[in-house]
MIDO-688025 format. One record per atom (N, C-alpha, C, O): x, y, z. Coordinates in steps of 0.05 Angstrom, whole numbers, padded with zeros to 5 digits, always signed. Example, Ala and Ser with C-alpha at 12.3 -4.5 7.8 and 13.67 -1.06 7.14 Angstrom:
! residues 2
+00264-00114+00156+00246-00090+00156+00264-00066+00156+00285-00066+00169+00257-00045+00142+00273-00021+00143+00258+00001+00157+00268+00023+00161
This chain:
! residues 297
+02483+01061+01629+02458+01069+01642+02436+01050+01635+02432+01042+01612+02420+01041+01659+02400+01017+01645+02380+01028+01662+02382+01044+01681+02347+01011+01642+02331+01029+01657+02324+01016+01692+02333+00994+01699+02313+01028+01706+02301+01027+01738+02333+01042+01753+02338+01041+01777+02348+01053+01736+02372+01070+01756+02362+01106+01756+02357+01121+01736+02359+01112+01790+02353+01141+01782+02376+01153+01775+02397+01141+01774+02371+01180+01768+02401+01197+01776+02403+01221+01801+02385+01238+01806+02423+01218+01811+02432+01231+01847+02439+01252+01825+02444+01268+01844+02442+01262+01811+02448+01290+01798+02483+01287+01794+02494+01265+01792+02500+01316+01794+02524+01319+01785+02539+01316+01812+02522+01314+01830+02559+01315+01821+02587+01297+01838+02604+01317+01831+02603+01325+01808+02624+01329+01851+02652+01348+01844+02674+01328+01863+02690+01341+01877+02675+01302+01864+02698+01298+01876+02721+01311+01875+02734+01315+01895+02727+01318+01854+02756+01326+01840+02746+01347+01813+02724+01358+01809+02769+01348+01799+02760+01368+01779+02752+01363+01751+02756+01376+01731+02735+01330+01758+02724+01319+01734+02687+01319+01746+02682+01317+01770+02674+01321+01732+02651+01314+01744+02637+01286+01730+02639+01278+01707+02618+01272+01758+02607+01259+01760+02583+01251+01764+02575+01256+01787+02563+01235+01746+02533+01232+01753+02531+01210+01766+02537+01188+01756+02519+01214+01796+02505+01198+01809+02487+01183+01812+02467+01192+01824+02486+01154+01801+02466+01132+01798+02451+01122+01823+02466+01120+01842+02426+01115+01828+02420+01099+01849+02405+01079+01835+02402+01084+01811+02390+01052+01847+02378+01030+01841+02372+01023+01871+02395+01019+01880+02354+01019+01892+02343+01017+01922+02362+01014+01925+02372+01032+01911+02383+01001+01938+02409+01007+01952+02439+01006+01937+02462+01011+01945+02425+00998+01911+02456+01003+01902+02464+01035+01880+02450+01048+01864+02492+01036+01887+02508+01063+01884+02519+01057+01857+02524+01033+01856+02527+01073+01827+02543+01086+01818+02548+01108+01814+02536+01127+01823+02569+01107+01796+02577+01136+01787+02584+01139+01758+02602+01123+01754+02578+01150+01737+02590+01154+01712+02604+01186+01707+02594+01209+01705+02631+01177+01706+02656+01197+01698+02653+01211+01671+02658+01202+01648+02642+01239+01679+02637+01252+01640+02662+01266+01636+02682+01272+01650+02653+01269+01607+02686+01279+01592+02676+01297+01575+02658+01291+01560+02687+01317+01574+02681+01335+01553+02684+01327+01531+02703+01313+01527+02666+01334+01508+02665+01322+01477+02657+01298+01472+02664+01287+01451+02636+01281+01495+02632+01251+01497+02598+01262+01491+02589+01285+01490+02586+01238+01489+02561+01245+01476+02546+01231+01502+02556+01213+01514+02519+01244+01509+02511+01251+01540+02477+01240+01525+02471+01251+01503+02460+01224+01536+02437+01225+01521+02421+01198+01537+02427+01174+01540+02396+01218+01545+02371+01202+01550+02353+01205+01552+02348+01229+01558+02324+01185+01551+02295+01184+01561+02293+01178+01582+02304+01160+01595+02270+01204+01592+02254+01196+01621+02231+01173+01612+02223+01171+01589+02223+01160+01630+02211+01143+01637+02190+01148+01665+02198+01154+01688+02152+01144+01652+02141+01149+01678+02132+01176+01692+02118+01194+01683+02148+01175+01725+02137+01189+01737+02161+01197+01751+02180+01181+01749+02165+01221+01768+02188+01230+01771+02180+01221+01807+02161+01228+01821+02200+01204+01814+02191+01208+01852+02217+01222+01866+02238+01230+01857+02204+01219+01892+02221+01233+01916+02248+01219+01920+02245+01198+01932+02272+01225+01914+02295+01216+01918+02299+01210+01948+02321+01202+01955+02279+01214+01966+02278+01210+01997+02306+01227+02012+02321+01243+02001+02307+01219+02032+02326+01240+02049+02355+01223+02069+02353+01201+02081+02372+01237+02068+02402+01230+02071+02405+01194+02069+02407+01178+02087+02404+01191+02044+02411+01168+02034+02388+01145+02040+02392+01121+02037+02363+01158+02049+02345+01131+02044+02327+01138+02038+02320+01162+02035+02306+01109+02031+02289+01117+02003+02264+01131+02017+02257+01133+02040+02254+01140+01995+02222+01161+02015+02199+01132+02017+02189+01116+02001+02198+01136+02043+02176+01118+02054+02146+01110+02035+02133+01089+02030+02144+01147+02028+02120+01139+02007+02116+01134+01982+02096+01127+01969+02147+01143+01974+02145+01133+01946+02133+01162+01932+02130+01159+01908+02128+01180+01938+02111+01197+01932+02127+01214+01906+02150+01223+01904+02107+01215+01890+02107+01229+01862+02103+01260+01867+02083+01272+01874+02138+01275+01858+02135+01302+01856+02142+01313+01828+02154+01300+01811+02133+01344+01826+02133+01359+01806+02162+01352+01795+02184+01346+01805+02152+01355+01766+02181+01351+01753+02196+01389+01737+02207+01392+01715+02192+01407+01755+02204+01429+01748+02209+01440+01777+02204+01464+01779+02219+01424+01803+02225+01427+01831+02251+01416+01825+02256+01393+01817+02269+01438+01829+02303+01427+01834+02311+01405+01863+02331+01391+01864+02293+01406+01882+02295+01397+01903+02290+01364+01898+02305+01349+01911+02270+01352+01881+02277+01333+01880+02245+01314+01904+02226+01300+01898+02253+01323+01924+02237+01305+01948+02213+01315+01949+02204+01332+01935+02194+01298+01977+02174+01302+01975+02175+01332+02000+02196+01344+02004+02146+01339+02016+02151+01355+02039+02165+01347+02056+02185+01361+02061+02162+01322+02069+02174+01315+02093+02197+01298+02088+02211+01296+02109+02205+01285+02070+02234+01287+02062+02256+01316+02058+02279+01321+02065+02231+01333+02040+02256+01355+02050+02253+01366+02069+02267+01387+02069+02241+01363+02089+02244+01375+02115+02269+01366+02133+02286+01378+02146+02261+01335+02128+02292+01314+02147+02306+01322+02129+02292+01342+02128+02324+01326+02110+02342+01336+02098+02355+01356+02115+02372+01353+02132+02342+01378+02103+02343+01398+02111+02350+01400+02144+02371+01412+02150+02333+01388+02167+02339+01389+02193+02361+01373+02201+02363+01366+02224+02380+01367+02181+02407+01350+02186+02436+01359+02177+02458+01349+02180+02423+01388+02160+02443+01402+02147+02459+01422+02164+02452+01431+02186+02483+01429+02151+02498+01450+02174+02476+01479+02174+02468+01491+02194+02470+01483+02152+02453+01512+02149+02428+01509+02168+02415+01529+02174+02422+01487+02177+02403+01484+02189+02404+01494+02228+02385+01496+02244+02433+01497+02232+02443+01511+02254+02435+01490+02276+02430+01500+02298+02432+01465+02274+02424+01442+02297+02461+01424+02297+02463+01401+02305+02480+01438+02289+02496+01406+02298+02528+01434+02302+02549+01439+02290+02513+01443+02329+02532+01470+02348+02557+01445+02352+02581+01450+02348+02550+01424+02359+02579+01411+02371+02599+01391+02350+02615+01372+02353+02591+01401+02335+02605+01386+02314+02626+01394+02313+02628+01418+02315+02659+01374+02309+02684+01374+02315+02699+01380+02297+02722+01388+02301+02687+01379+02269+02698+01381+02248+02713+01411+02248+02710+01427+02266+02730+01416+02221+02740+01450+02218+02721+01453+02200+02712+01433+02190+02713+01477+02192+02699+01486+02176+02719+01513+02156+02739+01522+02167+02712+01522+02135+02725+01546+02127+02707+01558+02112+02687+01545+02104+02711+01584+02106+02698+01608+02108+02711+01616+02077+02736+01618+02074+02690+01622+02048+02696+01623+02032+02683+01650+02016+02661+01659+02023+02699+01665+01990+02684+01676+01983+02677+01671+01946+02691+01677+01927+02656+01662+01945+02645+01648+01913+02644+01668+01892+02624+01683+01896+02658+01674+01871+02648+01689+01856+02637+01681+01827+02648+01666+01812+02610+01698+01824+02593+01679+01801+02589+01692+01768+02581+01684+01746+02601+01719+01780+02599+01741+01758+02604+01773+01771+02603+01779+01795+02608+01789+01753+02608+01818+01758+02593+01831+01783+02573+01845+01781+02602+01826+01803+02582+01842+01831+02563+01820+01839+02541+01827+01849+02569+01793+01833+02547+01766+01845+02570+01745+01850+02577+01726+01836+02582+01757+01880+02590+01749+01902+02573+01732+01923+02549+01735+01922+02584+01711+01947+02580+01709+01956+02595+01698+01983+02620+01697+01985+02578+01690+02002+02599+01692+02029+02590+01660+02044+02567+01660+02052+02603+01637+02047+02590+01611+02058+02615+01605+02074+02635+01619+02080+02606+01571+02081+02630+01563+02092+02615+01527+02080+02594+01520+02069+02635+01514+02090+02642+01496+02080+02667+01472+02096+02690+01478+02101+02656+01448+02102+02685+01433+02117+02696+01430+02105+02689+01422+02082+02728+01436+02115+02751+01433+02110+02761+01406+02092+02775+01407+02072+02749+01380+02106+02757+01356+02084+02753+01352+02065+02767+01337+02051+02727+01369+02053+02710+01361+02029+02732+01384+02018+02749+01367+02013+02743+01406+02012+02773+01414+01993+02741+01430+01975+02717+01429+01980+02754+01441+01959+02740+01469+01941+02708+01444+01926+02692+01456+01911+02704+01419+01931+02676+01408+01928+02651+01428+01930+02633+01429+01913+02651+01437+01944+02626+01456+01955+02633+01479+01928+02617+01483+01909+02651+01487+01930+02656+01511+01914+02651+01500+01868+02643+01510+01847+02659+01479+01876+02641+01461+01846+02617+01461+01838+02610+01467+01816+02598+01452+01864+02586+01440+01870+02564+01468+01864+02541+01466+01853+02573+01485+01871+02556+01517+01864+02561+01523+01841+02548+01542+01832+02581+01511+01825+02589+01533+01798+02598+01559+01806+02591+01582+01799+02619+01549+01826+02628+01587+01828+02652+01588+01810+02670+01571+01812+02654+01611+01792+02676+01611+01770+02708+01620+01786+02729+01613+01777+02706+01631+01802+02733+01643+01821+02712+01639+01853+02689+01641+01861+02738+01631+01862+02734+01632+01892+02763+01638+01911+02787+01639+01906+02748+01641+01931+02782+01657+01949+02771+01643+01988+02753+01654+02002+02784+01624+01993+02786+01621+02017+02791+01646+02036+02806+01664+02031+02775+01645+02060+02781+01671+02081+02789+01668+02108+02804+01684+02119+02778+01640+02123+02784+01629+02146+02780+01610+02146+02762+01601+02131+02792+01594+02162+02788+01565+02184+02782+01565+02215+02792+01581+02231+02765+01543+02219+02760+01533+02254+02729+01528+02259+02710+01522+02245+02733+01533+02282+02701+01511+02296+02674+01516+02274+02673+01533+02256+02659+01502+02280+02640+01512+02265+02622+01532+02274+02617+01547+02255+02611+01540+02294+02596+01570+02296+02617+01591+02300+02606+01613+02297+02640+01594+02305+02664+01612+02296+02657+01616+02267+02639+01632+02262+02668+01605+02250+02653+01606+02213+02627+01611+02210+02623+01626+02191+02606+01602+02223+02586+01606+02224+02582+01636+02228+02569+01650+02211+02593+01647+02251+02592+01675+02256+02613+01692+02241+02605+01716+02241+02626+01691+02234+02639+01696+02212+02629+01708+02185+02629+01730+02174+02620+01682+02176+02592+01685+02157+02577+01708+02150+02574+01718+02128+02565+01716+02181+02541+01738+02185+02555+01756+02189+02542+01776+02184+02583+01765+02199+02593+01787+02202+02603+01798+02168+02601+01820+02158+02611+01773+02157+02615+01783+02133+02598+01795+02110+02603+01816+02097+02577+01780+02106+02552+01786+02100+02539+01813+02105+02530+01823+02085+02537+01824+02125+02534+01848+02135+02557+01865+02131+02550+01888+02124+02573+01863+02132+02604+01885+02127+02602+01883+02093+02597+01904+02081+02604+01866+02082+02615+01871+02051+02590+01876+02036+02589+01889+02015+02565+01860+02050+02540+01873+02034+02539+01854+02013+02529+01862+01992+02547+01832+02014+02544+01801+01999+02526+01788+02013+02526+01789+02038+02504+01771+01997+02487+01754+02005+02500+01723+02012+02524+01722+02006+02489+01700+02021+02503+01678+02031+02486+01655+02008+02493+01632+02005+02465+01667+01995+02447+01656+01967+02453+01674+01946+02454+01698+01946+02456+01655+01923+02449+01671+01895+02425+01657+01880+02426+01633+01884+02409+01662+01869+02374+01644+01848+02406+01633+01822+02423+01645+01809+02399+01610+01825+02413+01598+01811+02413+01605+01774+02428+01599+01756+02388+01619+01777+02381+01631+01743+02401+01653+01742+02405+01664+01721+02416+01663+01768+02423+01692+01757+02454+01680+01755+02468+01694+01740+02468+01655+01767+02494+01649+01759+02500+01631+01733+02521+01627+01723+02468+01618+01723+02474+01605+01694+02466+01637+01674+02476+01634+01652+02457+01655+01676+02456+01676+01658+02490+01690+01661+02504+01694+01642+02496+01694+01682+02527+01707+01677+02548+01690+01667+02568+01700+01656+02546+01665+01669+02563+01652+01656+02570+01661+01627+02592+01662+01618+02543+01667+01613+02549+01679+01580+02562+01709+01579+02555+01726+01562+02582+01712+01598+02584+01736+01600+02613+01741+01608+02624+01759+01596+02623+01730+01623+02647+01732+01634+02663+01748+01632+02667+01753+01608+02682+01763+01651+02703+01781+01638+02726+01768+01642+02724+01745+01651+02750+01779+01636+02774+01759+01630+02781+01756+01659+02774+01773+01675+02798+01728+01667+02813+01717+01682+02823+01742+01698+02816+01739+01721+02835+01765+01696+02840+01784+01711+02821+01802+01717+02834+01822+01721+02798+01807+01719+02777+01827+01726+02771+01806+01748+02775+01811+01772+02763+01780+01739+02749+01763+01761+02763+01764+01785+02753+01774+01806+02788+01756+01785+02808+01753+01804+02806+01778+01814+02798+01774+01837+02808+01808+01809+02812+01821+01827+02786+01833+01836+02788+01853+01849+02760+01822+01832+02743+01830+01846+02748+01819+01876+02746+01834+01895+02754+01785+01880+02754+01767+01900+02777+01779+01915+02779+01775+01939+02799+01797+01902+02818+01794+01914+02807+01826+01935+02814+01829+01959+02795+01840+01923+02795+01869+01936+02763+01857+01963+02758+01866+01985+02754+01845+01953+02728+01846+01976+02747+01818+01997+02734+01808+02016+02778+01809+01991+02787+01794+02012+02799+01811+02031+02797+01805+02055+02813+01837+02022+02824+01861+02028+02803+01867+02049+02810+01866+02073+02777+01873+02043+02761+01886+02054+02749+01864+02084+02737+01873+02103+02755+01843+02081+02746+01824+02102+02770+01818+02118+02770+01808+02141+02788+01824+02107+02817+01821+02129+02815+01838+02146+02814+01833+02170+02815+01862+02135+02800+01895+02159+02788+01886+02183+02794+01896+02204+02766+01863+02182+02748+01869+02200+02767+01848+02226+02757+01848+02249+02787+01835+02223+02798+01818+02243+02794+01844+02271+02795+01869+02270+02789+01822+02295+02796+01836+02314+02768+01862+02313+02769+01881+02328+02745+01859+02295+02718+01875+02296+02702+01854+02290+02694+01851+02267+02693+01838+02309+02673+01814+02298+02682+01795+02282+02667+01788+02264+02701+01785+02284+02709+01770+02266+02731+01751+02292+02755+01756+02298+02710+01726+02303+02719+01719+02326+02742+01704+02332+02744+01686+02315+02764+01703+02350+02791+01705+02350+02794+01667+02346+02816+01658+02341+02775+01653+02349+02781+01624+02344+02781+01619+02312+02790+01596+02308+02775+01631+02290+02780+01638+02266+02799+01637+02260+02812+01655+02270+02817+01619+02243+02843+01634+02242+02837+01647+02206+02826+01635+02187+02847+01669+02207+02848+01680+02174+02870+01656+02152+02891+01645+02160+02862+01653+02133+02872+01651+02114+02885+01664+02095+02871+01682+02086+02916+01663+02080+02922+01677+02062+02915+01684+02036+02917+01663+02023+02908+01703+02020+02889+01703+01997+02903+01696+01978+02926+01703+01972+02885+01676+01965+02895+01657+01935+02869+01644+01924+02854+01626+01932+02870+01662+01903+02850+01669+01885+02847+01647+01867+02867+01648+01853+02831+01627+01861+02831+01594+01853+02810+01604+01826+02800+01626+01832+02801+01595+01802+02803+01605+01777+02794+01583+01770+02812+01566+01768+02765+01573+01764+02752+01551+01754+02741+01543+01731+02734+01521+01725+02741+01569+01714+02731+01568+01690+02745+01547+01678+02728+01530+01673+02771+01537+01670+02780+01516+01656+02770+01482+01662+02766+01463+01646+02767+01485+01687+02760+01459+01700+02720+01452+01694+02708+01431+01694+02713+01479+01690+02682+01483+01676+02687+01471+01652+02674+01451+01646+02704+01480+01639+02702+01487+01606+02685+01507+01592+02681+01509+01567+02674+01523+01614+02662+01543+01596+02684+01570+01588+02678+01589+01573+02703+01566+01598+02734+01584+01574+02737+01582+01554+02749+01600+01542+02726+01553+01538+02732+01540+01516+02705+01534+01501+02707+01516+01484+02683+01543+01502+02655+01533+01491+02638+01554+01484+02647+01577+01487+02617+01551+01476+02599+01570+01471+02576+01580+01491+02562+01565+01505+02575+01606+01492+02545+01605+01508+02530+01589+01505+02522+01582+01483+02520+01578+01533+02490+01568+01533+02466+01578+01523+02456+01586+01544+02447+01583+01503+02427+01591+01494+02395+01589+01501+02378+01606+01499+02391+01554+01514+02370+01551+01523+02374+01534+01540+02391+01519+01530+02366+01526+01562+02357+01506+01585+02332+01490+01586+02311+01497+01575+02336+01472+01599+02305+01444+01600+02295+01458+01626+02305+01461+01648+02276+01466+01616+02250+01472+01647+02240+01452+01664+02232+01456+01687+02239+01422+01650+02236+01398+01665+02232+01375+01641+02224+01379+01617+02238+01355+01652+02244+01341+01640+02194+01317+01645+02177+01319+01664+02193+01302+01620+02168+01296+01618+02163+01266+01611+02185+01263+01599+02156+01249+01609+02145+01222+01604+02153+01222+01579+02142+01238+01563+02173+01205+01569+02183+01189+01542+02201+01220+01529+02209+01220+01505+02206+01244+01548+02221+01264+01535+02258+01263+01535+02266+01253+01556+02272+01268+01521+02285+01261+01508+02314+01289+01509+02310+01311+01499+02336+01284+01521+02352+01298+01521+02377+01283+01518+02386+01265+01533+02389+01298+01491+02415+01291+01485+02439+01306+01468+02431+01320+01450+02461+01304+01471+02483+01324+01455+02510+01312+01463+02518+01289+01467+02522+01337+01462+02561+01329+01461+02558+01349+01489+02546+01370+01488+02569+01340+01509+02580+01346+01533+02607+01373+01523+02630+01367+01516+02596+01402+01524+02625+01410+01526+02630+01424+01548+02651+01437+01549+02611+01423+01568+02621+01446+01597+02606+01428+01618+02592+01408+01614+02612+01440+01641+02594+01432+01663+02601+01447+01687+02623+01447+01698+02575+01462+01697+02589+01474+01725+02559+01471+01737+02536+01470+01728+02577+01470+01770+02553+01462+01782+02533+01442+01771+02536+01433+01749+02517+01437+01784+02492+01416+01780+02493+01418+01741+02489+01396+01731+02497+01434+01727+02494+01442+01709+02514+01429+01679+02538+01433+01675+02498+01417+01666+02516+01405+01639+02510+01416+01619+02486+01422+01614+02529+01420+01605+02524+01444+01574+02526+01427+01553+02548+01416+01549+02499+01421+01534+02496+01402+01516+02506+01421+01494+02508+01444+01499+02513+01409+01464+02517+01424+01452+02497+01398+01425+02502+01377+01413+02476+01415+01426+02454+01404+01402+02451+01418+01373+02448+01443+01372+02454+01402+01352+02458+01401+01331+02432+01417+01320+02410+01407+01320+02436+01444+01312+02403+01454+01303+02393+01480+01320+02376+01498+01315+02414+01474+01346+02389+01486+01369+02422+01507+01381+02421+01532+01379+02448+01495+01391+02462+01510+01408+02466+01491+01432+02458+01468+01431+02477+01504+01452+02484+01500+01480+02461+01499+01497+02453+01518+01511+02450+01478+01497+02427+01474+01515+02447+01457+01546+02463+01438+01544+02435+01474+01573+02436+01467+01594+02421+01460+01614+02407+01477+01625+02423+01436+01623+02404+01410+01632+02417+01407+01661+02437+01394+01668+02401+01425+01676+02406+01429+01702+02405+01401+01716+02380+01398+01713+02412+01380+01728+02413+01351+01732+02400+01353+01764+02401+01333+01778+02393+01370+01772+02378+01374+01799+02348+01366+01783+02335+01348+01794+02337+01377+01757+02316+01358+01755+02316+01338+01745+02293+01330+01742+02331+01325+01737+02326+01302+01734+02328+01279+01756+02320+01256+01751+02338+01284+01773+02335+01265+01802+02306+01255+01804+02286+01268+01798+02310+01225+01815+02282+01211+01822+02270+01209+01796+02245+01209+01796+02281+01208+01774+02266+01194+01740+02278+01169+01733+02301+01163+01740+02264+01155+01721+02273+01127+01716+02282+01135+01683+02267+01140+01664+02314+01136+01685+02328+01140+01659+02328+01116+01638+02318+01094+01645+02337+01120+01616+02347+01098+01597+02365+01114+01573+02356+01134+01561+02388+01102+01569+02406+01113+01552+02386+01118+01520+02366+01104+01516+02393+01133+01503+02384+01137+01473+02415+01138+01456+02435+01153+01459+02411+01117+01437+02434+01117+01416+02437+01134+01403+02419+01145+01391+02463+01142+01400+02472+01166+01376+02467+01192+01393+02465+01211+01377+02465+01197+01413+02474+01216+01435+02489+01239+01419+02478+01261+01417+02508+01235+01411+02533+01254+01409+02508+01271+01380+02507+01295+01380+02496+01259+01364+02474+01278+01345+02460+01298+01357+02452+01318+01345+02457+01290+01385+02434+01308+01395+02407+01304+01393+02401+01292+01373+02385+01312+01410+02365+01317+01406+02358+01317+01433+02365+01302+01451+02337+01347+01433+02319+01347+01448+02288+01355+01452+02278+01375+01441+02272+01336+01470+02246+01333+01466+02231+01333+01493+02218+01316+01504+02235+01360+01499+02223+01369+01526+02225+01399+01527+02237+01412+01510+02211+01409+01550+02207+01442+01549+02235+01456+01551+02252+01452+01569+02235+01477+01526+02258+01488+01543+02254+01518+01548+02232+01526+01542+02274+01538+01559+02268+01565+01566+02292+01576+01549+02312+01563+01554+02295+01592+01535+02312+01616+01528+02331+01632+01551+02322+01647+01568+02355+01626+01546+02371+01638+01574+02372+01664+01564+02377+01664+01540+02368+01690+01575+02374+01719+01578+02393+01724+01591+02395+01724+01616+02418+01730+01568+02441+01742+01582+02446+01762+01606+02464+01765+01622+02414+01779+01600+02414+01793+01620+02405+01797+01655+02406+01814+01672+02392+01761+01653+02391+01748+01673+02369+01743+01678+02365+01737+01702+02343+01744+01657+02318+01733+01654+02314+01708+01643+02333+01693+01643+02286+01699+01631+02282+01681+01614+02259+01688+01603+02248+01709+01610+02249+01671+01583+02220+01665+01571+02218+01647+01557+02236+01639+01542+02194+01636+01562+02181+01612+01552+02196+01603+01519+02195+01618+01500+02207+01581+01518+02215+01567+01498+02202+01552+01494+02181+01554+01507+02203+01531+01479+02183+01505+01462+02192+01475+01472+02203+01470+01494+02186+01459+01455+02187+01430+01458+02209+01424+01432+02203+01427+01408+02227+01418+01439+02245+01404+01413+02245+01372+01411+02257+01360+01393
């Protein structure tokens, strides 16, 4: 990592994750590993990562505790290019119809194209997930809202309430049969709103916690609220889900450094990483799915 490279945040190609570099037009990627030592300074001012792959016109300087990253009108074009955004009806692609599970009764109901393979489902930190259908995209689309309404699952979760259940987990068989009984309950509705260009999927209940590493690690204890000019985050890599990397700091615990803020900061590596240290705000995670104000380490 050298300095003037931002970071595009965390990557689920596969079931290693990856941080996304930019520099004005040029691309990498750095491949993390659990138990590797993860560590750096911000630099400056945090800007707008601009919108589907080009730079923001104005250059414009945003808040550094916005997961989003951009300015207004970057995330607007974003946003107006996205499938959720319900503007791209003729799109050819397959889409499939999934159900995310994040914890005990924090379910959820999306879809997702078919090429990109369980990415999306990484990409959220969903700890179990269960495919439901395939086909066009407002078929899935409608799908979606039928499901949503029948099972009484939302299609959003506040991302604070799936890094608090993570410290919580019940064993590999509770999870699985929650996904498996609310698949039960969405097979019912074939042939009741659940439109015939859909085709259903067979249920097979996919189990992510290993590929996290949070099976094998400690709770997370505190999180970076945002990252600040010359502040300082570093540890031993032992988890990662979703946007989300689980430091493990010498003194302090499992601190997790959500990488949605740090997008649009001018990084620079810090030696001796794997010691740890951090020197920015953090918050106290509440198992019970709050927070409160933590300090400056």
């Amino acid at each position: 990592m050298a300095g003037g490279w931002w970071c595009a945040g965390v990557r689920w190609p596969g079931d290693v994750p990856e941080l996304g570099w930019s520099r004005g037009g040029d691309r990498r990627v750095s491949v993390l590993a659990y138990g590797s030592g993860l560590g750096f300074r911000a630099l400056g001012e945090r800007h707008c990562v601009g919108a589907r792959g080009n730079v923001c016109p104005l250059g414009a300087v945003v808040p550094g505790r916005g997961t989003g990253g951009r300015c207004a009108e970057c995330a607007r074009l974003d946003r107006a290019h996205s499938v959720a955004a319900d503007t791209m009806a003729d799109d050819p692609r397959t889409y499939r119809v999934y159900l995310a599970w994040f914890g005990p009764g924090l379910v959820k109901v999306g879809i997702t194209g078919e090429e990109r393979g369980a990415a999306r489902l990484r990409e959220q930190g969903a700890v179990v997930f269960g495919w439901l259908g395939r086909g066009p995209l407002m078929a899935a689309r409608r799908t979606e809202e039928v499901l949503r309404a029948a099972l009484g699952v939302p299609d959003r979760i506040p991302y604070a309430r799936k890094r608090a259940e993570r410290g919580r987990l019940p064993g590999p068989g509770e999870r699985a049969a929650e996904v498996a009984e609310l698949y039960g309950r969405a097979a019912e509705l074939e042939g009741r709103g659940w439109p015939e260009s859909l085709e259903r999927l067979p249920l097979e209940v996919v189990d992510q916690a290993g590929i996290f590493g949070i099976d094998r690690s400690p709770a997370p204890v505190r999180s970076v609220r945002e990252l600040v000019d010359g502040g300082v985050v570093a540890g031993r890599l032992v988890a990662a889900a979703g946007p989300d990397l689980h430091l493990a700091v010498d003194g302090v615990g499992v601190v997790v450094l959500d990488t949605r803020l740090i997008t649009g900061w001018d990084l620079v590596a810090v030696p001796g990483a794997e010691e740890g240290g951090v020197r920015v705000p953090l918050i106290d995670i509440d198992i019970g799915g709050g927070g409160v104000q933590g300090g400056l380490f």
